[in-house]
N, C-alpha and C positions, 0 to 999 in steps of 0.2 A: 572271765570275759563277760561282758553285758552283751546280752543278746539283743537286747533292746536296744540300746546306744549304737553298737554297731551296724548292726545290719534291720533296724524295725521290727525283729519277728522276737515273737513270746517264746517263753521257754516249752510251750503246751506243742506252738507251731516248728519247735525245732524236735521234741519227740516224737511230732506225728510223721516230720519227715525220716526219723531212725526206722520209724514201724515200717513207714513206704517203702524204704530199702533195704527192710528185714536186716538192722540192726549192723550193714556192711558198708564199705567203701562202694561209694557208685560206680569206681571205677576198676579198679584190684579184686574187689570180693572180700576184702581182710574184716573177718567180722571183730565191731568193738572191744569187745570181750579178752582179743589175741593184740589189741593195741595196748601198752604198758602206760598205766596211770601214773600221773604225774601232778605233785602239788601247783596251784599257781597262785596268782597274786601275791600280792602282800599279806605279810602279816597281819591278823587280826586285831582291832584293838583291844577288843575280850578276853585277848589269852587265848578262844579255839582254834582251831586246825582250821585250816584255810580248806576252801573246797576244793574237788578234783577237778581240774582240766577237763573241757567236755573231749572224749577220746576221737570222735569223728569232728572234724573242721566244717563251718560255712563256707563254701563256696561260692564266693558271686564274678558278676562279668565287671571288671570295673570300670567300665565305658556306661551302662547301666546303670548299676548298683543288683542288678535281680539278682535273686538267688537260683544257684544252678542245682544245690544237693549239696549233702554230706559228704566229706573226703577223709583220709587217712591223712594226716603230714605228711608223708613221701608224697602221695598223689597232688597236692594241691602246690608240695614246694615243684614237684615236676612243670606242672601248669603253669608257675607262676616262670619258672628258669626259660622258657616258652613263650613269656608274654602274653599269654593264653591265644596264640597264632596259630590259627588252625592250618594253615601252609605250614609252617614251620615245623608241627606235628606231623604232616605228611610228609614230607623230605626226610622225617628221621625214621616213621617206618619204613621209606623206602628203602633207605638206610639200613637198617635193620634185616630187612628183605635179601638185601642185596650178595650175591657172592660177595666171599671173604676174598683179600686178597692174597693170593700166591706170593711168597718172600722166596727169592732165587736161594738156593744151598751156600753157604759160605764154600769157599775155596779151605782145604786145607793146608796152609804152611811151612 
């Protein structure tokens, strides 16, 4: 991914945001290191290896464009299933919060 092209920040300003949140997901804690590397792009026309996927994601609001921080895959596909709807987040911890519900005993036959 072009850091530049995407979202305007240098590759300097996307490691200084890894350092800011000590190398982890802003949001899970899963630090880089435990996320599984994975080739991307295209093929090179050189013949070398293509480089690795950066392991944490940019984040931005896309009503904006800003950028929010580093995320995990999980974390960021969650935000995105969400529409990034902060109501929507909170209904689902409420959700989450919420007693389980009771299922009546089946009848035995």
């Amino acid at each position: 991914m072009n850091l530049w092209t995407k979202y305007r920040i240098t590759e300097a300003f996307y490691d200084e945001l890894r350092s800011r949140q000590g190398y982890c997901c802003a949001i899970c804690g899963i630090h880089e290191d435990e996320i599984p590397a994975t080739l991307a792009g295209r093929p090179r026309k050189d013949g070398k290896p293509s480089a690795q996927a950066f392991r944490l994601v940019v984040d931005h609001c896309h009503g904006t464009s800003a950028i929010r921080g580093l995320l995990c895959n999980g974390c960021n596909s969650a935000l995105g299933h969400f529409r990034d709807s902060v109501e929507a987040l909170r209904r689902a911890m409420d959700y989450l919060e919420s007693e389980p519900l009771t299922v009546p005993p089946r009848a035995v036959v």
